[in-house]
KEKE-3310 file (N, C-alpha, C; in steps of 0.2 Angstrom, whole numbers, plus 5000, padded with zeros to 4 digits):
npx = (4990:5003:5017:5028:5038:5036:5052:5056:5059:5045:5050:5044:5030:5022:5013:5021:5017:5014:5026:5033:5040:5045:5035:5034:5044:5041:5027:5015:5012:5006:5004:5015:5024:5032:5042:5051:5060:5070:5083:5085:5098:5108:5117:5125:5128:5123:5107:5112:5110:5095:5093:5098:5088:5078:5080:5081:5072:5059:5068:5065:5051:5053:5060:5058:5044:5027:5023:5035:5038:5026:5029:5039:5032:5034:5048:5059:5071:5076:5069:5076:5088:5083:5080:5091:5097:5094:5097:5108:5120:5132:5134:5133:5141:5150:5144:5135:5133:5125:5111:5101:5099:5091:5081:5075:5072:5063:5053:5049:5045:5034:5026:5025:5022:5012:5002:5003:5002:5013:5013:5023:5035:5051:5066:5066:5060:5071:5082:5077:5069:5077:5071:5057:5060:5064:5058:5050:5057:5050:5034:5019:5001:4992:4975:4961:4951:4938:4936:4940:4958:4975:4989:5006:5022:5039:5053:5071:5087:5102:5115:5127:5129:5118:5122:5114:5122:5117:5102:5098:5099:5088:5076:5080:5078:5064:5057:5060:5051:5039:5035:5025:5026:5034:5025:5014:5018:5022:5010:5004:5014:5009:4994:4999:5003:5002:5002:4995:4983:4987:4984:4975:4961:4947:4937:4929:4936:4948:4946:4943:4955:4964:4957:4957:4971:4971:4974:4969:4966:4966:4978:4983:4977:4976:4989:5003:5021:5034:5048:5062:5075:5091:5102:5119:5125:5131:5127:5121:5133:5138:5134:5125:5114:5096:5090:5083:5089:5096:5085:5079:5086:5089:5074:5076:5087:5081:5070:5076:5083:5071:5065:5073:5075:5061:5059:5070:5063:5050:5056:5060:5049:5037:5030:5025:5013:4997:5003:5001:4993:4997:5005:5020:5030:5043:5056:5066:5079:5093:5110:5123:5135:5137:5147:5151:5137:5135:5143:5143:5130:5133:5142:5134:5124:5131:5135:5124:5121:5130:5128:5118:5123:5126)
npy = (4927:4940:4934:4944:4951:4964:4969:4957:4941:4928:4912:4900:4895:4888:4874:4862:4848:4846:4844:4835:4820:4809:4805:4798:4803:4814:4819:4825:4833:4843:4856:4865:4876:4882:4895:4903:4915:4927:4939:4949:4952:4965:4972:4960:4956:4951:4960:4973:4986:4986:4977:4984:4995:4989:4987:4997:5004:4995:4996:5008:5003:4994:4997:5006:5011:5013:5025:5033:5033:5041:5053:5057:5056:5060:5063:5054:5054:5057:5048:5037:5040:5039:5025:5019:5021:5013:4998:4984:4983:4975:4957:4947:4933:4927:4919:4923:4935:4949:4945:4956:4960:4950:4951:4962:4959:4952:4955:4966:4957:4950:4960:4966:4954:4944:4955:4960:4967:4976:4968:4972:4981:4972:4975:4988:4985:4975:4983:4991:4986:4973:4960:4959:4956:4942:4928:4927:4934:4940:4948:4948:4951:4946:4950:4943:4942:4940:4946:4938:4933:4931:4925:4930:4922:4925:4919:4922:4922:4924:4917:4908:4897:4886:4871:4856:4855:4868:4872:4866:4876:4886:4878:4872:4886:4890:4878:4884:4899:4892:4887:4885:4899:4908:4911:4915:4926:4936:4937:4945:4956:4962:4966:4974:4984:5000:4998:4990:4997:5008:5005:4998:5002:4998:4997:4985:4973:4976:4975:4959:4952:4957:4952:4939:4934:4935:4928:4913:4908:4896:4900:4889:4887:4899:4902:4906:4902:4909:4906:4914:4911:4918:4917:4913:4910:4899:4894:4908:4917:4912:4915:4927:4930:4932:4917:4903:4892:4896:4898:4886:4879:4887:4883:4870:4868:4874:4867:4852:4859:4862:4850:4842:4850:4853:4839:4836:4846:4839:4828:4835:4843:4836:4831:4842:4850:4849:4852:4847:4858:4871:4883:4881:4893:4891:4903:4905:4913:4916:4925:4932:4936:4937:4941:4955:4959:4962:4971:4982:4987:4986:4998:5008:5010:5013:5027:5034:5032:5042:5054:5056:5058:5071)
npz = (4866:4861:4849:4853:4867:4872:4863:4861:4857:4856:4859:4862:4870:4879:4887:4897:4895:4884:4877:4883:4884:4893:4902:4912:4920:4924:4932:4940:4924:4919:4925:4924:4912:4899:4896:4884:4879:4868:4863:4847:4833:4826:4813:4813:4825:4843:4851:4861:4866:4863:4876:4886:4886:4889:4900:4910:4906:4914:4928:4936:4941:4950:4958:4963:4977:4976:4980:4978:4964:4961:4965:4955:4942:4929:4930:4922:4921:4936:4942:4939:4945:4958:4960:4957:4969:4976:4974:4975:4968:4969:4973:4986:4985:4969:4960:4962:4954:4945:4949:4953:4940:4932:4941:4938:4923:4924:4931:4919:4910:4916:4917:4904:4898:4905:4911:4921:4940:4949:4965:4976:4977:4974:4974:4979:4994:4998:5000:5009:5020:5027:5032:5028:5014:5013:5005:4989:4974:4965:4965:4961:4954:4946:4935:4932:4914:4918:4930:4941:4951:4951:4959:4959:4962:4960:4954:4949:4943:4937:4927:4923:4915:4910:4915:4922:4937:4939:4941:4952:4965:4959:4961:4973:4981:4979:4982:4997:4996:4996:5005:5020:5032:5026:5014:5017:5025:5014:5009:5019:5022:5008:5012:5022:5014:5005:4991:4981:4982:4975:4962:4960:4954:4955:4968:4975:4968:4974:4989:4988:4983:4996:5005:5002:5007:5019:5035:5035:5024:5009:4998:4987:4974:4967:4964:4956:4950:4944:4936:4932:4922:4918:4907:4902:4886:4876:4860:4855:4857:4847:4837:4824:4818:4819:4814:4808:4811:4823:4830:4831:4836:4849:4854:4854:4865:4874:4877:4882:4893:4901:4902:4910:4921:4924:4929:4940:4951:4951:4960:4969:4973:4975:4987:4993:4997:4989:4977:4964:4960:4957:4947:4939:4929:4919:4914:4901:4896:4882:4884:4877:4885:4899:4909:4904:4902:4917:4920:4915:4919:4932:4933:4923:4937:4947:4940:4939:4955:4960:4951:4960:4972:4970)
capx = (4996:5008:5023:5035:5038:5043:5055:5060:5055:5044:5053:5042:5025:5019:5011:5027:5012:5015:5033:5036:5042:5045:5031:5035:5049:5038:5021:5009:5015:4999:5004:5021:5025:5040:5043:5058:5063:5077:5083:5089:5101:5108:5123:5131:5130:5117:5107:5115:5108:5088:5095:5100:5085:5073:5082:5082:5061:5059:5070:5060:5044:5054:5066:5054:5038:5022:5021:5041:5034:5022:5032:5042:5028:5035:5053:5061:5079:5075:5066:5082:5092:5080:5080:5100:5100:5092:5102:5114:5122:5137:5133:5142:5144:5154:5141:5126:5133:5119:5105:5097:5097:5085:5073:5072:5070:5058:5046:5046:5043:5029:5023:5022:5016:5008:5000:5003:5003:5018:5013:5030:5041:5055:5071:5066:5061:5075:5087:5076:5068:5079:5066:5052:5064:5064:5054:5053:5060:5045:5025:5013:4995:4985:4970:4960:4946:4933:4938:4947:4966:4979:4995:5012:5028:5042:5061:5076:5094:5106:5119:5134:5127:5112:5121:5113:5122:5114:5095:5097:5097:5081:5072:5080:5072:5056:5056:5058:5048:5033:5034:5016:5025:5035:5018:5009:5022:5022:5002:5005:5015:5005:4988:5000:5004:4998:5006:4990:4977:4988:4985:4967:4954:4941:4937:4927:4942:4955:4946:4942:4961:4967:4952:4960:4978:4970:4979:4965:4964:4971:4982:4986:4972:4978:4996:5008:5027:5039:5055:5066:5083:5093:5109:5124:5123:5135:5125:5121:5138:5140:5128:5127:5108:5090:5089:5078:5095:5097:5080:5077:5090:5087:5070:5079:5090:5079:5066:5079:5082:5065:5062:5080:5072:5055:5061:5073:5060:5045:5059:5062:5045:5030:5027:5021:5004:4992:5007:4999:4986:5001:5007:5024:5031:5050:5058:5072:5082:5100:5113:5131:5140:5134:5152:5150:5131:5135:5149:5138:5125:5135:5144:5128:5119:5135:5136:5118:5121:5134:5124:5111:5124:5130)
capy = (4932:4940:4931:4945:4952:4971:4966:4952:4936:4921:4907:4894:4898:4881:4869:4858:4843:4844:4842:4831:4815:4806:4807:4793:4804:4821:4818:4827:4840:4849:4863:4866:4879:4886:4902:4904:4923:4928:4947:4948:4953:4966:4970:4953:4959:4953:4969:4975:4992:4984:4974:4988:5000:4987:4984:5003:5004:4995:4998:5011:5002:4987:4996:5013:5012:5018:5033:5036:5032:5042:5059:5059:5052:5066:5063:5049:5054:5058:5039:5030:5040:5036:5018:5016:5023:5007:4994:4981:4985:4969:4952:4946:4927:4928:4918:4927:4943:4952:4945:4961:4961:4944:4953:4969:4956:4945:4960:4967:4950:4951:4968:4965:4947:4943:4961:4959:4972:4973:4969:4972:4981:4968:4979:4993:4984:4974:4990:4997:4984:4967:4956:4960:4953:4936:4925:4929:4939:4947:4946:4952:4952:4946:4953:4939:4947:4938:4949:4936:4936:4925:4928:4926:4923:4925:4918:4925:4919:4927:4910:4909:4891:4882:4866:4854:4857:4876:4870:4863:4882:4888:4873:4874:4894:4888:4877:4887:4901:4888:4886:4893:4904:4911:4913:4921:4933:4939:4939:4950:4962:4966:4969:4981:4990:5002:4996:4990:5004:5013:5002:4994:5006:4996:4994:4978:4969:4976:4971:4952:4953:4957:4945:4933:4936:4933:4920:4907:4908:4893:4903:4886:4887:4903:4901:4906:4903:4911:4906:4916:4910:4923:4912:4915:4905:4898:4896:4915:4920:4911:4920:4932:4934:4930:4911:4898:4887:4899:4897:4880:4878:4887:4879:4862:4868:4875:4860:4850:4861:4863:4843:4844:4856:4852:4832:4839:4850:4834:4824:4840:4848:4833:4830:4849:4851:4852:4854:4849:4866:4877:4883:4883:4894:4890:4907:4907:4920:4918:4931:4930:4937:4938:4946:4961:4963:4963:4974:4987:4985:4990:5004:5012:5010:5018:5033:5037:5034:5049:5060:5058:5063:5079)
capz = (4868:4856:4848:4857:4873:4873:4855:4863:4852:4862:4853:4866:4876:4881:4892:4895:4893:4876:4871:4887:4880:4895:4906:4919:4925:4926:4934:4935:4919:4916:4929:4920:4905:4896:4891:4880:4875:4864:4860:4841:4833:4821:4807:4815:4834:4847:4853:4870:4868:4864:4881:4889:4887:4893:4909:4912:4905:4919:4934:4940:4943:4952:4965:4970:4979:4970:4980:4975:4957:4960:4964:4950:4938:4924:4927:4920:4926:4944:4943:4936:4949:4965:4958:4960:4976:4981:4970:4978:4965:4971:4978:4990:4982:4964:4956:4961:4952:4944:4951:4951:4932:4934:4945:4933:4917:4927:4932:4914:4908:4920:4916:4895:4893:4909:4911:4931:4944:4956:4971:4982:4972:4977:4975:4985:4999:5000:5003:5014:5025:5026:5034:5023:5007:5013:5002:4983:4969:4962:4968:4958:4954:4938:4935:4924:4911:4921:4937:4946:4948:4952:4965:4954:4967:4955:4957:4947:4944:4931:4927:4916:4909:4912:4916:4927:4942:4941:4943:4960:4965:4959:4965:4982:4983:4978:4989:5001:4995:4996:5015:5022:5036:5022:5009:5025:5028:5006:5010:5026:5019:5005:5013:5023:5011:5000:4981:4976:4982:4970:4956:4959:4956:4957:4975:4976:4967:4979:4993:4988:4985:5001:5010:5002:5010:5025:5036:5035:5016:5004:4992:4981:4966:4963:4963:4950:4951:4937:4938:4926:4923:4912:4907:4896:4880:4869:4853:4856:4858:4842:4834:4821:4815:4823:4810:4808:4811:4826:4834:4833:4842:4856:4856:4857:4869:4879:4880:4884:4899:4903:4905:4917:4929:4931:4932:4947:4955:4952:4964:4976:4978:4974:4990:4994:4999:4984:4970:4955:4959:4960:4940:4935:4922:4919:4909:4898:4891:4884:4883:4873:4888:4906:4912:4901:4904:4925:4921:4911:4924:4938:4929:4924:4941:4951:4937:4945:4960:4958:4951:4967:4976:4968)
cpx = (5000:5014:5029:5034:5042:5044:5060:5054:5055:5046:5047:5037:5020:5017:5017:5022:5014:5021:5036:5036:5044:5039:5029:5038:5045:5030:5019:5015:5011:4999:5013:5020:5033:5039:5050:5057:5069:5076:5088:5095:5103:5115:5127:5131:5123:5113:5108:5111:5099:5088:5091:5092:5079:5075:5079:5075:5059:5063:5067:5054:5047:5059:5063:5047:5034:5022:5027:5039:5030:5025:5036:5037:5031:5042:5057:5069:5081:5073:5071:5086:5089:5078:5086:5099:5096:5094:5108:5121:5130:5137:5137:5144:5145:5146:5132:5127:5127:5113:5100:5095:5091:5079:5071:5068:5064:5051:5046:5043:5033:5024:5020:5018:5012:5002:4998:5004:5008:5015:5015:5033:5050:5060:5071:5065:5066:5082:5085:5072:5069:5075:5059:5055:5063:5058:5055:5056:5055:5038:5024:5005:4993:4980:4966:4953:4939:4933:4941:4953:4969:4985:5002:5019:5034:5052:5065:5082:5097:5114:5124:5133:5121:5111:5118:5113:5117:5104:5094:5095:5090:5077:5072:5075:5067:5054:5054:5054:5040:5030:5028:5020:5029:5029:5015:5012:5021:5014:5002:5006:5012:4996:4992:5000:5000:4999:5000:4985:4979:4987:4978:4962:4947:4941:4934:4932:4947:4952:4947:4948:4963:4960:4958:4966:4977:4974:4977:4964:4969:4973:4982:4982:4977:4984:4999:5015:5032:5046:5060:5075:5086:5100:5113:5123:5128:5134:5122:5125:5140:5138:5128:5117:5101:5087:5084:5082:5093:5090:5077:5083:5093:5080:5072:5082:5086:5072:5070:5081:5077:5064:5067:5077:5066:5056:5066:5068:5054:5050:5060:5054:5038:5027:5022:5011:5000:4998:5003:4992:4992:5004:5013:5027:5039:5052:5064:5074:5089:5103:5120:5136:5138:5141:5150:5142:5129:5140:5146:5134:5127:5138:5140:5124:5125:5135:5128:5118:5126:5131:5118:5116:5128:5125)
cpy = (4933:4935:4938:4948:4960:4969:4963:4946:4931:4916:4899:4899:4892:4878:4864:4850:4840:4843:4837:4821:4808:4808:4802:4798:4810:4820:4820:4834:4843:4856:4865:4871:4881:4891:4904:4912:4923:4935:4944:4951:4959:4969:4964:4953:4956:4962:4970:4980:4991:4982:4980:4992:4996:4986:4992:5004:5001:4994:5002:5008:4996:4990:5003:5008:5015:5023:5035:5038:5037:5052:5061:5056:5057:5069:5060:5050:5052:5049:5036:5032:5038:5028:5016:5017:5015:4998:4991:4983:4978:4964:4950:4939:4930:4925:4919:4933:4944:4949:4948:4963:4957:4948:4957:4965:4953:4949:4964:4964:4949:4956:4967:4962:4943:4948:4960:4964:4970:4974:4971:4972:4977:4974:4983:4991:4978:4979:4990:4992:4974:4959:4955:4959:4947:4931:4925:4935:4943:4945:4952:4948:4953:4946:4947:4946:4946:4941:4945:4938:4933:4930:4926:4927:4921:4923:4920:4925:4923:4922:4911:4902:4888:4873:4861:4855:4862:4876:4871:4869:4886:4886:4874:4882:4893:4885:4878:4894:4894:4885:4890:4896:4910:4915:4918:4927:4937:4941:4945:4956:4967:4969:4975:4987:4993:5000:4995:4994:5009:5012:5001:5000:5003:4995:4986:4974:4970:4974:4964:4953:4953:4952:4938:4930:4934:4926:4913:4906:4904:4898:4899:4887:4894:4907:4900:4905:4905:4910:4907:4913:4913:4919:4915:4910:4905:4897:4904:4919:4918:4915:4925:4936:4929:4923:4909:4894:4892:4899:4892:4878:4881:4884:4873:4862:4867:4872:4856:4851:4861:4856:4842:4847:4855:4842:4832:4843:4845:4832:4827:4842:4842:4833:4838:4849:4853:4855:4856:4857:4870:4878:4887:4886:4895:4897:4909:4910:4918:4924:4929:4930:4939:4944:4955:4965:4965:4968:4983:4990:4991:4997:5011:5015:5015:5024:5037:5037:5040:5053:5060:5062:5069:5086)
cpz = (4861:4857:4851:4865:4871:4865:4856:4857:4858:4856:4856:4872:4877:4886:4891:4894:4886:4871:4878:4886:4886:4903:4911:4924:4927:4926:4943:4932:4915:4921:4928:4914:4905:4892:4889:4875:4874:4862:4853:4839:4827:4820:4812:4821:4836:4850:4858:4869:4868:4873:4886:4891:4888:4901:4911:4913:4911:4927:4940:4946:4949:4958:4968:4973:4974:4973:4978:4966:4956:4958:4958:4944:4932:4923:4928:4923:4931:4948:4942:4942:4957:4965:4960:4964:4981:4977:4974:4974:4966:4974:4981:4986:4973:4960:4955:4959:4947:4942:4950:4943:4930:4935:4940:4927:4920:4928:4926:4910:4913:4919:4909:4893:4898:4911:4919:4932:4949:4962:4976:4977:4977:4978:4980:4992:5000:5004:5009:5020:5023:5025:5029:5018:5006:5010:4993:4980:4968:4966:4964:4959:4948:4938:4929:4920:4916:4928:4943:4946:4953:4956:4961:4959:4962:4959:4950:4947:4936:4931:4921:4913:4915:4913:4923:4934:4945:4944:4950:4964:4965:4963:4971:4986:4981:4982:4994:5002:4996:5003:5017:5027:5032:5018:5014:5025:5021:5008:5015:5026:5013:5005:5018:5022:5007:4993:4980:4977:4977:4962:4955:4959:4959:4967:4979:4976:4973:4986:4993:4987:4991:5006:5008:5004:5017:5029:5037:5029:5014:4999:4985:4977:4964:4962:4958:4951:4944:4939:4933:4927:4917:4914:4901:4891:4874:4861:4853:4855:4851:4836:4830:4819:4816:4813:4811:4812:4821:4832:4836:4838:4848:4859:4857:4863:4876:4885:4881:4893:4904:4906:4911:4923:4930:4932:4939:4952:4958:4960:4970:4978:4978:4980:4994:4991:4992:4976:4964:4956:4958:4950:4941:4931:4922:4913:4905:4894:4890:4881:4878:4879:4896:4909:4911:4900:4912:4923:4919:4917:4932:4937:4929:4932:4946:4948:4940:4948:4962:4957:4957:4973:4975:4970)
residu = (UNK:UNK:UNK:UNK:UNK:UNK:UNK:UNK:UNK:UNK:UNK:UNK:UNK:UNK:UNK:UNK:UNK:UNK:UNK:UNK:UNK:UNK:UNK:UNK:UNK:UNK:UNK:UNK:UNK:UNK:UNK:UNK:UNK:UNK:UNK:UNK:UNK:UNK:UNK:UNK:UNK:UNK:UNK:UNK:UNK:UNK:UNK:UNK:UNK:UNK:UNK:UNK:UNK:UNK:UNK:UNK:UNK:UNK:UNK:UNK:UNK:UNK:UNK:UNK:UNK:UNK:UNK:UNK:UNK:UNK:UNK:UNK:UNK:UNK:UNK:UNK:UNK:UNK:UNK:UNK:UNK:UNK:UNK:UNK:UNK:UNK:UNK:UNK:UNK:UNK:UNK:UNK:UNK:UNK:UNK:UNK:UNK:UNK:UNK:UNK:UNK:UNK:UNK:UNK:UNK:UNK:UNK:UNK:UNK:UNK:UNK:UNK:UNK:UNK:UNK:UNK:UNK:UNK:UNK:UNK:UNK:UNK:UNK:UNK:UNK:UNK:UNK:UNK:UNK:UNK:UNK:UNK:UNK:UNK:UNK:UNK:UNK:UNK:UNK:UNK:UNK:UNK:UNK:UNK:UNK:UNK:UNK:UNK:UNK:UNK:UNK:UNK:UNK:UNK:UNK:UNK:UNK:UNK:UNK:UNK:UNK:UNK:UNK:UNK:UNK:UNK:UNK:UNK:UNK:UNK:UNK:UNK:UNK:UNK:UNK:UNK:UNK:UNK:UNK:UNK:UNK:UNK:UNK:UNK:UNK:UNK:UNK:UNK:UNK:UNK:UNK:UNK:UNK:UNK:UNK:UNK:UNK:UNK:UNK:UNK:UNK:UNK:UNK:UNK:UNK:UNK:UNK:UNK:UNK:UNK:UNK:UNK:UNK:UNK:UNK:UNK:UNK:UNK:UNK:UNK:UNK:UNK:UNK:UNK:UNK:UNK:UNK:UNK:UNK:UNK:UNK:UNK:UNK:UNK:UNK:UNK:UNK:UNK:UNK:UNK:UNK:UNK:UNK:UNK:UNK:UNK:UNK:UNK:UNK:UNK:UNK:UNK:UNK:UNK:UNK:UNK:UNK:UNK:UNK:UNK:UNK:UNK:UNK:UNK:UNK:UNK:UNK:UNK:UNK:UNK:UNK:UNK:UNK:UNK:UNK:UNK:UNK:UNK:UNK:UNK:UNK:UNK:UNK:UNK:UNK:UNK:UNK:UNK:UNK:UNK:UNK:UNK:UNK:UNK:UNK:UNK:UNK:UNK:UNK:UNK:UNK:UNK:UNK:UNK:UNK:UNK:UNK:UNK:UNK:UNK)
# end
């Protein structure tokens, strides 16, 4: 795989196996990774406007439908405005504000460096059918070269520090994400739908996909979970230019992190059916300023929704 994402830089694309230094406390850690992304920086400033025009790049694909996607395939405006119109755009708790910025980052992340197909574009059917949101943040579908293809259920948090306490959170939604009448129902919904007939041409493949969805089908072998945590960050904030000094020290940091959350998740989720088959991949991004990238966020998505209704 490439060293970037989009012209985001992978600072960390590992098997946690290999930089896990305490391996009594996290077993088994061969079904563990870390992906650590960092946007750069330039005259002195992180890049908010790089930021900015990847959230926007994919918005679209993560809050329409394929057939909404499909109608406006030729115009990019009409797509950003029938995208807010399905946008929380406000959580109800204080420290789940922009959430949906996660999910956007998590399915571009997905899209670039995993080269996944959205399953259930998450956003949209949150809006528009409550019931049918329950479970993950993202679902997708990786295509391997060899014609198989793995099921990736993705979680998403957008954190103003990634200490400790903050963990406990993910986990817990994985957790429960990983419930079979939960998986069943992800499985359910997607062979009801059409999203992937609009995506798979081949026929063959799209069948054995949805065979496999069926309710008498083990899902674990080909289970992925992504669990992006987009967090505010203080050496970031400090930060003036994409270093050596600078890089290593979010890859320290962010192994550091890495060992924290899957040593907290080993103790929350080991005893789940068939664990070690199911593959982890922990994603970290930091930002300089969380308030000012929710605030931008909402701003932009209301001045849309205003023009949809002009």
């Amino acid at each position: 795989m490439s060293n970037k994402i989009w012209n985001f830089d992978i600072l960390v694309d590992d098997c946690f196996v290999n930089f896990n230094t305490k391996k009594q406390e996290i077993n088994p850690d061969h079904n563990d990774r870390l992906l650590s992304v960092a946007n750069g920086f330039e005259d002195g400033s992180w890049r908010y406007r790089q930021f900015k025009e990847f959230v926007f790049s994919n918005i679209a694909e993560t809050a329409l439908s394929a057939q909404e996607r499909e109608k406006l395939i030729d115009n990019d405006y009409g797509r950003l405005i029938e995208a807010a119109k399905h946008l929380r755009l406000v959580d109800k708790e204080q420290n789940g504000k922009g959430s949906e910025i996660a999910e956007i980052i998590l399915y571009g992340i997905m899209k670039n460096h995993y080269k996944a197909l959205s399953a259930i574009p998450k956003i949209f059917y949150k809006q528009n059918d409550n019931d049918n949101a329950k479970g993950s943040d993202s679902v997708h579908i990786v295509i391997d070269p060899n014609g198989g293809f793995q099921l990736w259920l993705g979680e998403a948090k957008f954190y103003n520090s990634l200490e400790d306490a903050r963990l406990y959170e993910p986990i817990n939604s994985v957790e429960q994400m990983l419930r079979k009448p939960i998986m069943k129902k992800e499985c359910g919904i997607m062979t009801n739908l059409n999203e992937l007939d609009k995506q798979i041409e081949n026929q063959t493949l799209l069948k054995k996909i949805k065979e496999c969805f069926d309710e008498n089908t083990s899902i674990d072998e080909i289970l992925h979970i992504p669990i992006l945590l987009l967090h505010e960050c203080q050496i970031t904030a400090s930060t003036t230019e994409m270093s050596d000094e600078y890089k290593n020290s979010i890859i320290s940091f962010h192994r550091d992190r890495a060992h924290s959350f899957f040593k907290k998740q080993i103790n929350k989720l080991s005893s789940v059916h068939k664990y070690s088959e199911i593959n982890f991949h922990l994603i970290l991004f930091p930002v300089p300023d969380k308030t000012k990238i929710v605030n931008w966020f909402i701003s932009q998505a209301k001045n849309l929704k205003n023009d949809a209704d002009e």
